[in-house]
N, C-alpha and C positions, 0 to 999 in steps of 0.2 A: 699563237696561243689560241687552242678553243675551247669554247667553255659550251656544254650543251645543255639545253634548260632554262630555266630564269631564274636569276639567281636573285637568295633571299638573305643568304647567313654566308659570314665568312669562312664558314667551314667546310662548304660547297667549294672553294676558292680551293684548296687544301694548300699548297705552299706554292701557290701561284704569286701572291704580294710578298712574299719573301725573296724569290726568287730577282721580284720585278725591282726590288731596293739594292741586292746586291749587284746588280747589273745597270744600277743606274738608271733603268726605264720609268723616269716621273710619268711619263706618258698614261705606260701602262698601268700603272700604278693609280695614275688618277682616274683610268678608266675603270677599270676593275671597283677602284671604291664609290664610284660614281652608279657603279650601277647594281649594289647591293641595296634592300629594303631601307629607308627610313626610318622607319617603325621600331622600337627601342627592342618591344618584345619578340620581335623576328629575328633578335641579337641569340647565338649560339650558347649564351649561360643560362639563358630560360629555358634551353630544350636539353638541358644534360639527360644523359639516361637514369630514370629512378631505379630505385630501389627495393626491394619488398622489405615492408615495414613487421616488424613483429606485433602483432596486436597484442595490449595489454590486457589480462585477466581482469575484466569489470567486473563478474558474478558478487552477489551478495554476499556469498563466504569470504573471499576472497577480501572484497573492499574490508568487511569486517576484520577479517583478521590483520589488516594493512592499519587500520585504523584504533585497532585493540579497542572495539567493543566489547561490550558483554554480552551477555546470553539476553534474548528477546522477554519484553515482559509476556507472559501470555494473557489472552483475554478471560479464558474461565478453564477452569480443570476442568481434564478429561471424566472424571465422575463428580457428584454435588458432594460438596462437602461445606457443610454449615462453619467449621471450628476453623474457617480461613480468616487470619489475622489475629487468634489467640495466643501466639509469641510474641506477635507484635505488642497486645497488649500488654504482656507482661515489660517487655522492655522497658516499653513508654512508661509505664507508672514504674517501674524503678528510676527513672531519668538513663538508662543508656541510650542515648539517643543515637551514640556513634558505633555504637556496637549493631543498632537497629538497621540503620543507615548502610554499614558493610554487608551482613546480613539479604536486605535487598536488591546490593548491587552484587552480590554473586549467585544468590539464590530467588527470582524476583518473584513475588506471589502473583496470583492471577488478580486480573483488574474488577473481576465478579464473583458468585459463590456458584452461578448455574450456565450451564452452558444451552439453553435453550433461548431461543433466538424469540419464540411467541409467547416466553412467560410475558405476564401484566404483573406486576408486583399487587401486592395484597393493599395499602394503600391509594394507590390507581385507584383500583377497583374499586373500593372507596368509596373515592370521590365523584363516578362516573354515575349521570343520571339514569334512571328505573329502566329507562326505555333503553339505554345505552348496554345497562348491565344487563340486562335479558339478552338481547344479541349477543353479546358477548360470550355467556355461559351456554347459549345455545351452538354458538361456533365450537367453542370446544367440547362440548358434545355432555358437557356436565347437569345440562336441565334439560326435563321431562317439562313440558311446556301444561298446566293442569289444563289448559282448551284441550288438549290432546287428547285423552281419557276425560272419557262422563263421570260426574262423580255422584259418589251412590249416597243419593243423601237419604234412606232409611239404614241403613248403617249408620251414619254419622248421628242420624237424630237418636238413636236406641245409644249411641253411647251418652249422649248427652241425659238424656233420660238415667241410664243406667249410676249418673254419676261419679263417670270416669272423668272426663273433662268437665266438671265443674270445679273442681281444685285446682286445673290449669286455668281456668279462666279469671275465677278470683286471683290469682295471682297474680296475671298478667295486667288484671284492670286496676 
């Protein structure tokens, strides 16, 4: 018997230890298993030949529909619309609560009324100090800054005089 190589797996052997049982050769037999790897994973059921796996559809649609989601809430309509949640309200002050509730989970409303990403909502703005709000309104391009333009104060003084702004003033004070 020859065997050429070094042998690792008994499947290099091919019906070499079969042969060597039927024929009574302990010899052979001990020799041949004597000098196959030790090593458990050099064993011929760790190296079957694979297979091509079908890869499972992961995409977003996909899991979704697997998982019978519903439709996404959105974050703000596509245009402003101010009357976002006036069904809601009516539900609610009728008590449907559960009629509300399906309502959003097949139709879901958006999370905001605007879809601009640099609105400052109008209480922000508020709250934001003089120094704060200036920058502010000059970023968005809304103030004419008065350092910018000299201001004409005989004009101003002839309306004062004129008494135009003296019925504003009294008012105000």
């Amino acid at each position: 018997m020859q065997i050429d190589g070094v042998l690792i797996s008994e499947s290099q052997l091919g019906s070499a230890l079969n042969i060597s049982i039927h024929e009574t050769r302990s010899a052979d037999f001990a020799m041949l298993l004597s000098m196959l790897s030790h090593d458990a994973l050099d064993f011929s059921q760790f190296h079957l030949p694979k297979s091509q796996q079908q890869q499972a559809d992961r995409s977003e649609e996909a899991l979704k529909k697997e998982l019978q989601v519903g439709p996404q809430k959105p974050l703000a309509p596509a245009q402003f619309d101010m009357l976002i949640g006036q069904d809601n309200a009516l539900l609610v002050a009728s008590g449907a609560l559960t009629s509300l509730r399906l309502k959003e989970c097949l139709n879901p409303e958006p999370l905001a009324a605007r879809n601009d990403k640099k609105h400052v909502p109008l209480e922000v703005v508020e709250n934001l100090e003089p120094a704060v709000k200036q920058r502010l309104a000059k970023a968005q391009g809304k103030l004419d800054l008065v350092t910018d333009k000299p201001m004409d104060a005989a004009g101003f003084y002839d309306q004062l005089a004129a008494g135009d702004m003296q019925s504003m003033l009294k008012a105000t004070a």
